[in-house]
PDB file of N, CA, C and O in Angstrom, chain B, residues numbered from 101:
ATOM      1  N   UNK B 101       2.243  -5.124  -2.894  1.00  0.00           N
ATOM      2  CA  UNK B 101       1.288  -4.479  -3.720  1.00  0.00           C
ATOM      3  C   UNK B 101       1.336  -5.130  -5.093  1.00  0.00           C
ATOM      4  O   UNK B 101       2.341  -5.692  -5.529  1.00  0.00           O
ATOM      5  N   UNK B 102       0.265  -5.025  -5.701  1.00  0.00           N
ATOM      6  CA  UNK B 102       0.013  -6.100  -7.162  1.00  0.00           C
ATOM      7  C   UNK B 102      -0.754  -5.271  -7.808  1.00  0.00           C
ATOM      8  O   UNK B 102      -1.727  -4.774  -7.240  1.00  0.00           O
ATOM      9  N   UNK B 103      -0.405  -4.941  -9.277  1.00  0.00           N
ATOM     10  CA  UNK B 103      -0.880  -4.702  -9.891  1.00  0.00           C
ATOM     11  C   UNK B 103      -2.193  -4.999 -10.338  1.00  0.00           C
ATOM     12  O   UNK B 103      -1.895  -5.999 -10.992  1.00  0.00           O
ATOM     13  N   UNK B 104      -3.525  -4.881 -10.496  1.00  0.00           N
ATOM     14  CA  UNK B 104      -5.100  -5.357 -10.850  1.00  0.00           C
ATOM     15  C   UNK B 104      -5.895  -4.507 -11.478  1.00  0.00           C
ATOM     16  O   UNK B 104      -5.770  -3.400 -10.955  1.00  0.00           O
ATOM     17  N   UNK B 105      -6.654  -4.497 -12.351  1.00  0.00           N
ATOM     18  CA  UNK B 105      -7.721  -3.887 -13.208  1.00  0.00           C
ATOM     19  C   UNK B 105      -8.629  -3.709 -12.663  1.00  0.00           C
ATOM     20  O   UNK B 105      -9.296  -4.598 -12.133  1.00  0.00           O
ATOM     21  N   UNK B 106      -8.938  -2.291 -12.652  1.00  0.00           N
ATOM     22  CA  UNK B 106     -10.529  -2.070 -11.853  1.00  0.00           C
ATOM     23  C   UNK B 106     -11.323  -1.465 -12.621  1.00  0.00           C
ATOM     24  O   UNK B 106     -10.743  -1.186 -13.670  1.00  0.00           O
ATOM     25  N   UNK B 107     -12.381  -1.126 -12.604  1.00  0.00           N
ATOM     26  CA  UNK B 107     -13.632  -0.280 -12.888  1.00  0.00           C
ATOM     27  C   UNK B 107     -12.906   0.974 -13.817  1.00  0.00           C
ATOM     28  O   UNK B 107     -13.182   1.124 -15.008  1.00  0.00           O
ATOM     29  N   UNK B 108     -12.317   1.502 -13.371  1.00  0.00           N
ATOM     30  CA  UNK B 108     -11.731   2.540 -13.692  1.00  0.00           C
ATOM     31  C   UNK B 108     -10.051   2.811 -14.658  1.00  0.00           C
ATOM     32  O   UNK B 108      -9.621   3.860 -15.138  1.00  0.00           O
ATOM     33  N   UNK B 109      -9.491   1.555 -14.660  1.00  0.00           N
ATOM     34  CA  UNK B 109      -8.043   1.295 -15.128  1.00  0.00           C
ATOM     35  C   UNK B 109      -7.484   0.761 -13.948  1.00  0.00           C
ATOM     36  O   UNK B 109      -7.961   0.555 -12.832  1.00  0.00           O
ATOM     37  N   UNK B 110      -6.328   0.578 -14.459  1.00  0.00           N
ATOM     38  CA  UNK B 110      -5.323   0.107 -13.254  1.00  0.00           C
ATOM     39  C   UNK B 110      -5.266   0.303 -11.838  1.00  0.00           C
ATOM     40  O   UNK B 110      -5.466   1.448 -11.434  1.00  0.00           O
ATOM     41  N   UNK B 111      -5.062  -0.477 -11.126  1.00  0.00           N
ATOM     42  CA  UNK B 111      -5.222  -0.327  -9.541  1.00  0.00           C
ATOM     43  C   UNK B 111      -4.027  -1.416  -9.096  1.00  0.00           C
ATOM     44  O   UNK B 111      -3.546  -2.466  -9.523  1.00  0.00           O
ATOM     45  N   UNK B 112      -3.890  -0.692  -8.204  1.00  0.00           N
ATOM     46  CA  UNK B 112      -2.895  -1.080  -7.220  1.00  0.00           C
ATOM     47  C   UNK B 112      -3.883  -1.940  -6.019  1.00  0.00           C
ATOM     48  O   UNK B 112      -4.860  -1.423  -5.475  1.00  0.00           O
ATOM     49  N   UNK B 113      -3.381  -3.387  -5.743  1.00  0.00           N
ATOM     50  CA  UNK B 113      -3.977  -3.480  -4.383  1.00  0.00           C
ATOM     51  C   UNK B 113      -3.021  -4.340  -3.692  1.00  0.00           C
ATOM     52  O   UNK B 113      -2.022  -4.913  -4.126  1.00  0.00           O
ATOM     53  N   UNK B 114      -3.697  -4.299  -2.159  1.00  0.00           N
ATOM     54  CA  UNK B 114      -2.592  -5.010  -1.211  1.00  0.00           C
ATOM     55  C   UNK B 114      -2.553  -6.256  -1.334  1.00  0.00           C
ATOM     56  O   UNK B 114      -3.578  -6.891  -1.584  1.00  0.00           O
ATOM     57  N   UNK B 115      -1.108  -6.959  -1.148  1.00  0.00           N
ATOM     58  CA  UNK B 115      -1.277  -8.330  -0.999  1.00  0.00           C
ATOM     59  C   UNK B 115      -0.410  -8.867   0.211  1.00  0.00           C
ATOM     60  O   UNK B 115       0.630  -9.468  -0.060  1.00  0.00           O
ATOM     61  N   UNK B 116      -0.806  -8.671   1.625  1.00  0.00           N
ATOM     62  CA  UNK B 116       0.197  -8.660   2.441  1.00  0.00           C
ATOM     63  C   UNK B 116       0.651 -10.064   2.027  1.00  0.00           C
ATOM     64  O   UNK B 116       1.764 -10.200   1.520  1.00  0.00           O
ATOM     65  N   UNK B 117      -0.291 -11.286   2.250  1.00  0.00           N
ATOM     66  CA  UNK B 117       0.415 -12.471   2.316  1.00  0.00           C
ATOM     67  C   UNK B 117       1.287 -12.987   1.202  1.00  0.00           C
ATOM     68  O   UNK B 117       1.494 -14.201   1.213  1.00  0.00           O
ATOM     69  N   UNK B 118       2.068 -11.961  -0.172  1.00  0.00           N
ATOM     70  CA  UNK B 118       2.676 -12.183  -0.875  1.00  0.00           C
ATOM     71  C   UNK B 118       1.936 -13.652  -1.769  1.00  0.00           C
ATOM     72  O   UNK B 118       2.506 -14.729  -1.943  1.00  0.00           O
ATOM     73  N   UNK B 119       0.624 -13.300  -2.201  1.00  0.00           N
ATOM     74  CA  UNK B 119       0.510 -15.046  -2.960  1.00  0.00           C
ATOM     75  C   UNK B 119      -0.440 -14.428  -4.071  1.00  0.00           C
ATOM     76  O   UNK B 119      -0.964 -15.328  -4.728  1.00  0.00           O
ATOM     77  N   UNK B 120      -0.789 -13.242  -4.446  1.00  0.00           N
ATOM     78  CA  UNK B 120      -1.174 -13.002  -6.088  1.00  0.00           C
ATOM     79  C   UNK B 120      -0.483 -12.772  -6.748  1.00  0.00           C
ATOM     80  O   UNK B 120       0.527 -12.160  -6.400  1.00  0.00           O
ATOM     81  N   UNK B 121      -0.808 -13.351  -8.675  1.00  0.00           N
ATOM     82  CA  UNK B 121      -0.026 -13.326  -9.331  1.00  0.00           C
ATOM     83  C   UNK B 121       0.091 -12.577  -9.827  1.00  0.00           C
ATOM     84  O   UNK B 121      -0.955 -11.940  -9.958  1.00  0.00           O
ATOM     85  N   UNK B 122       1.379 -11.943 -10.548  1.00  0.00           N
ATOM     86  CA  UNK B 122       1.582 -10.792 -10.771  1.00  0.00           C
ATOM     87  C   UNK B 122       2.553  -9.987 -10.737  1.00  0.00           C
ATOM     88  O   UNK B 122       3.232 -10.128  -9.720  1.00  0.00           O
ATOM     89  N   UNK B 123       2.908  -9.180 -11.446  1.00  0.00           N
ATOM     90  CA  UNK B 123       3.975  -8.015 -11.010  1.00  0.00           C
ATOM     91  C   UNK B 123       3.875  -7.590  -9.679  1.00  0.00           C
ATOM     92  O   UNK B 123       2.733  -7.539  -9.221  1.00  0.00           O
ATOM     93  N   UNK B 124       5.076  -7.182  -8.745  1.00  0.00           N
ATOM     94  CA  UNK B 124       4.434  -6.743  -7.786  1.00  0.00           C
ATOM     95  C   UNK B 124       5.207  -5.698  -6.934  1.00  0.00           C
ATOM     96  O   UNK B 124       6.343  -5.654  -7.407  1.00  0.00           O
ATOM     97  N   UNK B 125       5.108  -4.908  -5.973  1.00  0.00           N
ATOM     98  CA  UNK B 125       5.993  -3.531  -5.345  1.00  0.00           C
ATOM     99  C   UNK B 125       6.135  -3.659  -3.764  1.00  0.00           C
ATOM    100  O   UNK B 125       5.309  -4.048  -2.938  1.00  0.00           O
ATOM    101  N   UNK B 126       7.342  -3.242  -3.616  1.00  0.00           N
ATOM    102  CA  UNK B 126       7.404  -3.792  -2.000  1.00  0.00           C
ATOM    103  C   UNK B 126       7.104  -2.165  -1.211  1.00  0.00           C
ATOM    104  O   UNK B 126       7.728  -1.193  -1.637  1.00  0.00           O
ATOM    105  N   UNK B 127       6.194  -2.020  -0.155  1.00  0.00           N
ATOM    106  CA  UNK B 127       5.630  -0.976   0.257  1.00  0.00           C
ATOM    107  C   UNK B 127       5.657  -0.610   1.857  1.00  0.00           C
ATOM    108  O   UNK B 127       4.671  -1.063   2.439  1.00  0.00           O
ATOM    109  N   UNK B 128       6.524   0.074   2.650  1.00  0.00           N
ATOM    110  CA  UNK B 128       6.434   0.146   4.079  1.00  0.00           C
ATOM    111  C   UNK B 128       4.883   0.112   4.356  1.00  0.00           C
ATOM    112  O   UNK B 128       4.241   0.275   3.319  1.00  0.00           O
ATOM    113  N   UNK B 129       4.247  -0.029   5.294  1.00  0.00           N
ATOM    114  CA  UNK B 129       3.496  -0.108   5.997  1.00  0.00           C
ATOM    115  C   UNK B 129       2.810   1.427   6.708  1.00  0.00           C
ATOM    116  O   UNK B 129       2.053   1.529   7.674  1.00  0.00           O
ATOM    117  N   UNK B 130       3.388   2.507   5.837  1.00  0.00           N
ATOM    118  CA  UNK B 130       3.906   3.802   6.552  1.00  0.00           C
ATOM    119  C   UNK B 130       3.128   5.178   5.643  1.00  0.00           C
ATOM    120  O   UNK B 130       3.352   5.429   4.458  1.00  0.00           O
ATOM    121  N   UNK B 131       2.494   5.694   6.255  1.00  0.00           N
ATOM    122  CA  UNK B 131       1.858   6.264   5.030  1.00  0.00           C
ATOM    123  C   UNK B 131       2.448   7.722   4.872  1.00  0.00           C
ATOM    124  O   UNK B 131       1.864   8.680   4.366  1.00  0.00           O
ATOM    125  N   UNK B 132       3.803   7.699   5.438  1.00  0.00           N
ATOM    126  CA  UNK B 132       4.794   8.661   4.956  1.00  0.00           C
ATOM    127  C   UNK B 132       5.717   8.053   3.396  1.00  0.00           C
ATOM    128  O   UNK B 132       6.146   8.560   2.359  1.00  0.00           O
ATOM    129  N   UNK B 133       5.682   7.106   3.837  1.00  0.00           N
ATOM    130  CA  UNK B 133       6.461   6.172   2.761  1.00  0.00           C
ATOM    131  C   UNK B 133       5.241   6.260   1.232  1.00  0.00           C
ATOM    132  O   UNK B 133       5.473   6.512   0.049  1.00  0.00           O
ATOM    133  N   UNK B 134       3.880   5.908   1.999  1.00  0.00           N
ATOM    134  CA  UNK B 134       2.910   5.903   0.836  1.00  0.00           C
ATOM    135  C   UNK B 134       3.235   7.093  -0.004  1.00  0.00           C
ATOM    136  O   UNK B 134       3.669   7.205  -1.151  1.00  0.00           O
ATOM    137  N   UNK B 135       2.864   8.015   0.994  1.00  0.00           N
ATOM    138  CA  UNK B 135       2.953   9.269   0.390  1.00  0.00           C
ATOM    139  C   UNK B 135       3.868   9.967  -0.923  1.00  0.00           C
ATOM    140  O   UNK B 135       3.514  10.622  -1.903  1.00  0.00           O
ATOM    141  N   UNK B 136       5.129   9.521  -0.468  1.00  0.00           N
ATOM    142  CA  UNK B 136       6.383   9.610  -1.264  1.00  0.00           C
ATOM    143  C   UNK B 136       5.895   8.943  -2.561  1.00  0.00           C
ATOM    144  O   UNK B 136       5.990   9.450  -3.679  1.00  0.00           O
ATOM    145  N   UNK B 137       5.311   7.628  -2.247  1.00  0.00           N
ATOM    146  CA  UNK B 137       5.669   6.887  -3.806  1.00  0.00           C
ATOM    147  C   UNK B 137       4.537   7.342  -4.359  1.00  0.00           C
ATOM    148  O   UNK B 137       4.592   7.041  -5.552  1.00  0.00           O
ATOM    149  N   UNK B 138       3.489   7.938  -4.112  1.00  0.00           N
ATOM    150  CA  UNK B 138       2.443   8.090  -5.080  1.00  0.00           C
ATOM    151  C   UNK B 138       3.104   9.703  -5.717  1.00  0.00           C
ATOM    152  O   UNK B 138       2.828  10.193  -6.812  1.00  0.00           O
ATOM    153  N   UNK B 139       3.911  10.216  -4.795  1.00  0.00           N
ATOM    154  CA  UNK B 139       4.289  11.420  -5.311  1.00  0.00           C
ATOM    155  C   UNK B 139       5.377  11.466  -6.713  1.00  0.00           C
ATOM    156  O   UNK B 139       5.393  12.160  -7.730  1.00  0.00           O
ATOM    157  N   UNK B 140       6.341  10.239  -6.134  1.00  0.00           N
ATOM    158  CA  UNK B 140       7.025  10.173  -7.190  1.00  0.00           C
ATOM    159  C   UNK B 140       6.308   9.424  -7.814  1.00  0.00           C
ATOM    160  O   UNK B 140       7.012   9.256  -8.810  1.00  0.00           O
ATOM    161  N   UNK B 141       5.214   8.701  -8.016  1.00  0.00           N
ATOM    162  CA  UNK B 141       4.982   8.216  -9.107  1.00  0.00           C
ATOM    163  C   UNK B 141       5.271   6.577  -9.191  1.00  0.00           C
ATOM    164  O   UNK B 141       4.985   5.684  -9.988  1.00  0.00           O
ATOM    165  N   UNK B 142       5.884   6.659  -8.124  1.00  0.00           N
ATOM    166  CA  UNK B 142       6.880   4.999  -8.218  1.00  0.00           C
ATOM    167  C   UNK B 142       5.797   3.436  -8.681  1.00  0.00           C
ATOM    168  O   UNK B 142       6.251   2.504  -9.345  1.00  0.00           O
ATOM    169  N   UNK B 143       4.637   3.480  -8.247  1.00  0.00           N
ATOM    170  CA  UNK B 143       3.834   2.430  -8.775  1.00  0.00           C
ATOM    171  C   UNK B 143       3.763   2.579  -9.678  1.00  0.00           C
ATOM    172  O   UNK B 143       3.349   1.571 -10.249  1.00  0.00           O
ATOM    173  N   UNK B 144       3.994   3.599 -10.487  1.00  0.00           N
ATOM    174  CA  UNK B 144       3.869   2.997 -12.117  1.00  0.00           C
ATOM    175  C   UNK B 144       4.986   2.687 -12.660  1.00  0.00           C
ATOM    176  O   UNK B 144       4.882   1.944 -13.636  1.00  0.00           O
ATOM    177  N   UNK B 145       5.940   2.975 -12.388  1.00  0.00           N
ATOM    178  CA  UNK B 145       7.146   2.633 -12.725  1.00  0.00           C
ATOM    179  C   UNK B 145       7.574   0.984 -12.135  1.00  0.00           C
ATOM    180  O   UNK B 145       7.980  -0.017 -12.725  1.00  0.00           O
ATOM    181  N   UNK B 146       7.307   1.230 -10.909  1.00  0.00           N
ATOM    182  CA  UNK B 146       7.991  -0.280 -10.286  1.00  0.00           C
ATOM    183  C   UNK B 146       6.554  -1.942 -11.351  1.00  0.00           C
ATOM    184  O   UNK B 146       6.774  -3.019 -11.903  1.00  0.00           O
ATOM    185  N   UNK B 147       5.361  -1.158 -11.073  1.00  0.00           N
ATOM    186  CA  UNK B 147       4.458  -2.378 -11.589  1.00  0.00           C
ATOM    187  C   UNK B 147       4.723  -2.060 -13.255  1.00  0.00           C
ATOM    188  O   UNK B 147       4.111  -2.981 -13.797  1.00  0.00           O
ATOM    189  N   UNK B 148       5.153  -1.463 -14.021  1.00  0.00           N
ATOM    190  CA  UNK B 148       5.630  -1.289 -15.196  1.00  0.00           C
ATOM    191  C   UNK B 148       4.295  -1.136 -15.818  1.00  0.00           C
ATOM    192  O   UNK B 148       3.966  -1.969 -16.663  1.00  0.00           O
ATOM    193  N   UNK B 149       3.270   0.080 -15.424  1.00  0.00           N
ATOM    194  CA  UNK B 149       1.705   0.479 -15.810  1.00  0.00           C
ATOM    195  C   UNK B 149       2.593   2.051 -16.828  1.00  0.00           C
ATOM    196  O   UNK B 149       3.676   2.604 -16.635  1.00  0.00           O
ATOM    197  N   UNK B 150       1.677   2.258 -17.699  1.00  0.00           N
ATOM    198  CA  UNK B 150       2.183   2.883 -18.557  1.00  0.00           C
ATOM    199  C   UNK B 150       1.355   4.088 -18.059  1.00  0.00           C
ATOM    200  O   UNK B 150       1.778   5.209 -18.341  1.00  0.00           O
ATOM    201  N   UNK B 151       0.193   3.963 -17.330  1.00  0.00           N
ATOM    202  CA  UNK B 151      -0.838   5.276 -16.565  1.00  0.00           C
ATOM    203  C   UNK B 151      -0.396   4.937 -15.228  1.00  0.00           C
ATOM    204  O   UNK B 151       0.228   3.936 -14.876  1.00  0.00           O
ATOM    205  N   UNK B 152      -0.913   6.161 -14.355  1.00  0.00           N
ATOM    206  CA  UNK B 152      -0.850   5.648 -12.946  1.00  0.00           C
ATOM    207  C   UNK B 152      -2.144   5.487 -12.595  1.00  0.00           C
ATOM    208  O   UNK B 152      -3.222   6.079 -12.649  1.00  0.00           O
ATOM    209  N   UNK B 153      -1.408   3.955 -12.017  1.00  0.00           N
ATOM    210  CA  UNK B 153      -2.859   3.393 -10.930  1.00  0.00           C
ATOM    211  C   UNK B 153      -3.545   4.134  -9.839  1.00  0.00           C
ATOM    212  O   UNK B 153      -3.059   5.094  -9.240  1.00  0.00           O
ATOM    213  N   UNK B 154      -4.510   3.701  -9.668  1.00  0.00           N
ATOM    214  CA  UNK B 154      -5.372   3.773  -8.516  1.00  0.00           C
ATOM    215  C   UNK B 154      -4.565   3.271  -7.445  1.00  0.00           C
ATOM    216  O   UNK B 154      -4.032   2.180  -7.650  1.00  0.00           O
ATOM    217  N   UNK B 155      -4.333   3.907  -6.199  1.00  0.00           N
ATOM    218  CA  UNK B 155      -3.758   3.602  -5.173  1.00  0.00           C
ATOM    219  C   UNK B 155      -4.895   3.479  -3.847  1.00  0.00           C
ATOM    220  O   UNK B 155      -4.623   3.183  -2.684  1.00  0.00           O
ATOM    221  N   UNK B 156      -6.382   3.842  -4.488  1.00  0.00           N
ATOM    222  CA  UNK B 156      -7.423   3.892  -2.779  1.00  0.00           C
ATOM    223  C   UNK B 156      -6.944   2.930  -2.545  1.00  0.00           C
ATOM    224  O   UNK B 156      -5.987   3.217  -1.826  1.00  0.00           O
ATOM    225  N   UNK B 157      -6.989   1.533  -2.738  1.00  0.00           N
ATOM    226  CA  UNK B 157      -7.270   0.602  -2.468  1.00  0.00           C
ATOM    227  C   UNK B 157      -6.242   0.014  -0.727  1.00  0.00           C
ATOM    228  O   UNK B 157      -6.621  -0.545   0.302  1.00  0.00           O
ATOM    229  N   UNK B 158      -4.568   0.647  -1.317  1.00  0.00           N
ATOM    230  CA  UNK B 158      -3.075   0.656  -0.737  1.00  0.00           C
ATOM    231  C   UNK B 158      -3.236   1.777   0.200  1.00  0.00           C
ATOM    232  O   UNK B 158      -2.691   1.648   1.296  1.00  0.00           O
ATOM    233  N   UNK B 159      -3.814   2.727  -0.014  1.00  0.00           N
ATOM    234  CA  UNK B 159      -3.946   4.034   0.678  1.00  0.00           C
ATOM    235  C   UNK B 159      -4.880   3.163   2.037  1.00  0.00           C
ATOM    236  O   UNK B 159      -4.436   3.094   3.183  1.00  0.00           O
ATOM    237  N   UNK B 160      -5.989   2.662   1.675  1.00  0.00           N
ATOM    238  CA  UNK B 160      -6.634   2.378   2.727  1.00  0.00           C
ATOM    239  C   UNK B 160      -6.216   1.128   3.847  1.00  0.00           C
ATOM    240  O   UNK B 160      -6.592   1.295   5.007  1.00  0.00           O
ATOM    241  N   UNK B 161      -5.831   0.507   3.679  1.00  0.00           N
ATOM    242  CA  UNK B 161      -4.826  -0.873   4.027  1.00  0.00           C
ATOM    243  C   UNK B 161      -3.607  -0.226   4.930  1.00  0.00           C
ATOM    244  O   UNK B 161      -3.131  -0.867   5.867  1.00  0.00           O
ATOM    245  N   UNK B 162      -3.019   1.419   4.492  1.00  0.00           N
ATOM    246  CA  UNK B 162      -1.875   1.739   5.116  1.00  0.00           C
ATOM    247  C   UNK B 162      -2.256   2.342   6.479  1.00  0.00           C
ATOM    248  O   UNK B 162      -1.644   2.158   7.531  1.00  0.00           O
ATOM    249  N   UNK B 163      -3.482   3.171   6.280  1.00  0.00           N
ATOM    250  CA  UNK B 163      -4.060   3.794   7.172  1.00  0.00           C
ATOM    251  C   UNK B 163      -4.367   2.827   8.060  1.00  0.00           C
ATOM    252  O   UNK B 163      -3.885   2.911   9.190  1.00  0.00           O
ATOM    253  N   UNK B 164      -5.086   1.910   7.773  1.00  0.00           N
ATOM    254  CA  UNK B 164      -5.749   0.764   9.033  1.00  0.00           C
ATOM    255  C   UNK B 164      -4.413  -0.451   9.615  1.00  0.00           C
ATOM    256  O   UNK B 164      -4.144  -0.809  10.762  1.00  0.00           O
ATOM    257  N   UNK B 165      -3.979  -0.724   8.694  1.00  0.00           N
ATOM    258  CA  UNK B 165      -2.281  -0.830   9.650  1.00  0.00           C
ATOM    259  C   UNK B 165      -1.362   0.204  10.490  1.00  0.00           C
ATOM    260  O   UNK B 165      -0.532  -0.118  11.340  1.00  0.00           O
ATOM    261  N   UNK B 166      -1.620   1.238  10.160  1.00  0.00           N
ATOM    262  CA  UNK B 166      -0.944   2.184  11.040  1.00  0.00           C
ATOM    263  C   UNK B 166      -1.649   3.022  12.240  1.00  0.00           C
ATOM    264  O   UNK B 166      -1.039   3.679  13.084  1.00  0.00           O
ATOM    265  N   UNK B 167      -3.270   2.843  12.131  1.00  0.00           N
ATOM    266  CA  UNK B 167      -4.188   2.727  13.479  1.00  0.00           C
ATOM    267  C   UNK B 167      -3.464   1.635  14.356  1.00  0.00           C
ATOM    268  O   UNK B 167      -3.038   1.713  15.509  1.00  0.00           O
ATOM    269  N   UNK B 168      -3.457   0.523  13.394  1.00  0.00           N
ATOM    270  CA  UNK B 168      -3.312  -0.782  14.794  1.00  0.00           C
ATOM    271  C   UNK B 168      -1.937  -1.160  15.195  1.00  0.00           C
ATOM    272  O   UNK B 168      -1.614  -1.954  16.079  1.00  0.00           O
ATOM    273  N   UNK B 169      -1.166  -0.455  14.392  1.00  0.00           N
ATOM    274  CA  UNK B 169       0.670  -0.250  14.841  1.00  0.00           C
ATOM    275  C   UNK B 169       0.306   0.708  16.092  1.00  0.00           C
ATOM    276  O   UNK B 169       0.581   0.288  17.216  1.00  0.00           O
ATOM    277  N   UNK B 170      -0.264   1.899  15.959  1.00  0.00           N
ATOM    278  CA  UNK B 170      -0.375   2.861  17.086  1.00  0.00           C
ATOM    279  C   UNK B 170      -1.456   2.093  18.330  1.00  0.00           C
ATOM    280  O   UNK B 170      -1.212   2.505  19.464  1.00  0.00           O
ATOM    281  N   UNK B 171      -2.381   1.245  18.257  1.00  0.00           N
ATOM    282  CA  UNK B 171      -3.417   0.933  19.075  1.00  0.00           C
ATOM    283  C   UNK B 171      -2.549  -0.303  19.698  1.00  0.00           C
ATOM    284  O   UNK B 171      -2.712  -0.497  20.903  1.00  0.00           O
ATOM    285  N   UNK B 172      -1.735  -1.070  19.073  1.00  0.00           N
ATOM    286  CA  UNK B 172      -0.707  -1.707  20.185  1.00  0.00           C
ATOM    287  C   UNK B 172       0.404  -0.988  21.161  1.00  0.00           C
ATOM    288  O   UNK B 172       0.639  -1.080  22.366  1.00  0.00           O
ATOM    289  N   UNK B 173       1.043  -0.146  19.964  1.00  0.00           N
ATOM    290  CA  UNK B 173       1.777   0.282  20.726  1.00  0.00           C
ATOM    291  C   UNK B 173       1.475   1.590  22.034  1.00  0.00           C
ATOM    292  O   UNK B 173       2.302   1.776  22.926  1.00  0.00           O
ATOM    293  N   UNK B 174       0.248   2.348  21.939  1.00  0.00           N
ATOM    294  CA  UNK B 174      -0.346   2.519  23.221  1.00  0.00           C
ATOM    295  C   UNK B 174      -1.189   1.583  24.374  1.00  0.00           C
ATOM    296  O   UNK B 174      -1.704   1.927  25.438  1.00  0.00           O
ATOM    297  N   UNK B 175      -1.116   0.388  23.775  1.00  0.00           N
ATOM    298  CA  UNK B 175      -1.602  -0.891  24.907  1.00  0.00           C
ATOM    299  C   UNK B 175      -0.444  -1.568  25.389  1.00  0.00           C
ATOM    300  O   UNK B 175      -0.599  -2.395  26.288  1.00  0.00           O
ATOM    301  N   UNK B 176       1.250  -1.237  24.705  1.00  0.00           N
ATOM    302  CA  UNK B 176       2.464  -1.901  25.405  1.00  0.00           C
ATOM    303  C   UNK B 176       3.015  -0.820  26.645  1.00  0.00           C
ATOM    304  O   UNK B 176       3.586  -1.036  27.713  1.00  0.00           O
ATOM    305  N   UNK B 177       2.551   0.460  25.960  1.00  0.00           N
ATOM    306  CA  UNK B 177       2.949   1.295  26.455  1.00  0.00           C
ATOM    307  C   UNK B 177       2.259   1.105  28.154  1.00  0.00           C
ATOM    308  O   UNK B 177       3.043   1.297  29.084  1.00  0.00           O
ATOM    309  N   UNK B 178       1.154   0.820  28.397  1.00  0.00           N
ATOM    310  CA  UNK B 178       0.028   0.860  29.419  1.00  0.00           C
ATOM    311  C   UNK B 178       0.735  -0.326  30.395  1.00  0.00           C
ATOM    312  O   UNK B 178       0.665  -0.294  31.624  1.00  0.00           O
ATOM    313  N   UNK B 179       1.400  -1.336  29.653  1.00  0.00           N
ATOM    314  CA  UNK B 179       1.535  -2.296  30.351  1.00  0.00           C
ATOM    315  C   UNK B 179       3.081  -2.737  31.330  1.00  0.00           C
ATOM    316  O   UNK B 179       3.445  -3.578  32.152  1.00  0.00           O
ATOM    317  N   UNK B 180       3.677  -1.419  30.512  1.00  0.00           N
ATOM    318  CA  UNK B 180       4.990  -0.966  31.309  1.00  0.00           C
ATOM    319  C   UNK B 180       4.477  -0.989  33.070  1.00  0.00           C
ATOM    320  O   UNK B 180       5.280  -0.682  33.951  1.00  0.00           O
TER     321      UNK B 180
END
């Protein structure tokens, strides 16, 4: 996750392939994990933002990785 300026202030967005520049936050894939850090707050602390960011951006990226974590793993499951 990388810190970026949006429309609105600060935003958080994904960078799976690790190559924008930038401050940046290491994030499970897990949107139990999401959950936690927007609760504590942790993106603003870890990207060193003095407001808290916008997280749609991470929020949405976690959700559609964790459809297709579950949409394999009920197609490995099939193939038992």
């Amino acid at each position: 996750m990388v810190l970026g300026q949006g429309e609105s202030g600060p935003t958080v967005v994904p960078d799976p392939q690790r190559r924008l520049p930038g401050r940046g936050a290491w994030l499970h894939a897990d949107p139990t994990c999401l959950d936690l850090a927007v609760r504590r707050r942790a993106f603003g602390r870890a990207l060193r933002s003095g407001a808290g960011p916008d997280t749609a951006a991470v929020a949405d990226w976690v959700r559609a990785r964790a459809q297709e974590d579950n949409r394999h793993e009920i197609e490995n499951r099939k193939r038992v």
